[in-house]
C-alpha positions in Angstrom: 0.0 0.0 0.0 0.9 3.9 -0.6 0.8 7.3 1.2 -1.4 7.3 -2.5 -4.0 4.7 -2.2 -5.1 6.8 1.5 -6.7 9.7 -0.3 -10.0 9.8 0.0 -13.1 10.2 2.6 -13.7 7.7 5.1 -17.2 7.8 7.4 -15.7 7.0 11.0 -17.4 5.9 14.0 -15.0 6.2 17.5 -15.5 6.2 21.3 -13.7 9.3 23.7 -10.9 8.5 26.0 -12.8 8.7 28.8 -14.6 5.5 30.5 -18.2 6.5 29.3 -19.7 4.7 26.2 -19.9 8.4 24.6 -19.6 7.6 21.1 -19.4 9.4 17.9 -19.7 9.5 14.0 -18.4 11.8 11.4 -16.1 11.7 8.3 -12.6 12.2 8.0 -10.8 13.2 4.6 -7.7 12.6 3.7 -5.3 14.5 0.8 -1.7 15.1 0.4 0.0 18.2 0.6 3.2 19.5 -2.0 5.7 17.2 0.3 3.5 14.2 0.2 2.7 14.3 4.0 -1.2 13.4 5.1 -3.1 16.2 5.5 -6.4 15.4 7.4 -10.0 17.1 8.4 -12.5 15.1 10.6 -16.0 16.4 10.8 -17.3 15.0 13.8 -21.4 14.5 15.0 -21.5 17.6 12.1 -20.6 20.1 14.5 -16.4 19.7 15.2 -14.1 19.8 13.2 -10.3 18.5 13.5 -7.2 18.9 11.2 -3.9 17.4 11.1 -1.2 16.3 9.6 0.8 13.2 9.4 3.5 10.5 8.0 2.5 6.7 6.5 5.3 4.0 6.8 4.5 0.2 6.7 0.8 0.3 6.5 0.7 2.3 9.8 -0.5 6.3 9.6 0.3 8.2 12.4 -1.7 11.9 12.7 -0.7 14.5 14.6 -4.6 16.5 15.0 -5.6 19.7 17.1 -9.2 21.4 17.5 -11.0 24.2 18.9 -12.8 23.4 22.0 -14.5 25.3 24.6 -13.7 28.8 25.3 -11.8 28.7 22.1 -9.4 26.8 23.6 -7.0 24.8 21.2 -6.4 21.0 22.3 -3.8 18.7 20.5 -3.5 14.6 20.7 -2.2 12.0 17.8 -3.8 9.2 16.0 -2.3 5.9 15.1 -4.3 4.1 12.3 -3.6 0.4 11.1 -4.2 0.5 7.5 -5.7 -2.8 7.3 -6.5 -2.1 3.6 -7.1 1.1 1.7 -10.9 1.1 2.5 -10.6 0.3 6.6 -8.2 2.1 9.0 -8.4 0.8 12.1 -7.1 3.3 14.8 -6.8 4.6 18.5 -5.9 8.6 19.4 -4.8 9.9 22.5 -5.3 13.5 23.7 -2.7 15.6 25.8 -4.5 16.6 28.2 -7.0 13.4 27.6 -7.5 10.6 30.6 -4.1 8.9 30.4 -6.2 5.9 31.7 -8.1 5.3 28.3 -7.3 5.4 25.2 -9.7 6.6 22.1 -10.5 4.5 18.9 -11.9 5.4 15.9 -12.7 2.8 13.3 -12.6 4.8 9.3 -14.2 2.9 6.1 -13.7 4.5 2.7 -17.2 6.6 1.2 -17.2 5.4 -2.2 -18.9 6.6 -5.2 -22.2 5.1 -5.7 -24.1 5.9 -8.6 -27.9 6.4 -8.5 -30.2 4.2 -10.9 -33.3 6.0 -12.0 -36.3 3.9 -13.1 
């Protein structure tokens, strides 16, 4: 597999890192920028939004991510997906200033391009 065949969206579906069963959904797309480094957005419940960046070696990406939070406060954490193949990333994130008892996970399968038969 290549830093290539990752480009693309992915609908994701993770728990926090905390030990409630909060859960959430969203999307995550992935691009490359002009040094062929991960460059990635998450969109998560349709309200937050995430963005980092990040590095691919033997089917494992690793993404360093940062968002907005409350009081406009910025928090940071990374992301550690297997690349099982290029349609499933299976992963786990950590937060800096998360529960250093838990870990996140997030679970990504690739939004392909369906196209709509009309009767």
């Amino acid at each position: 597999m290549t830093i290539q065949d990752l480009v693309g969206t992915f609908s994701i579906v993770g728990s926090n890192q905390d030990a409630t069963d909060n859960s959430y959904k969203g999307t995550l797309c992935l691009s490359l920028n002009e040094d062929k480094r991960i460059v990635a957005k998450w969109t998560i419940n349709s309200t937050e939004y995430q963005y980092g960046t990040g590095f691919f070696k033997n089917n494992i990406l690793v993404i360093n991510f940062y968002y907005k939070g409350l009081e406009n406060k910025t928090y940071k954490g990374v992301v550690v997906y297997k690349c099982i193949h290029r349609d499933v990333l299976e992963g786990f994130w950590s937060e800096k200033h998360g529960n250093p008892n838990f870990l996140g996970t997030e679970n990504c399968f690739r939004v392909k391009n369906t196209k709509i038969i009309l009767n």
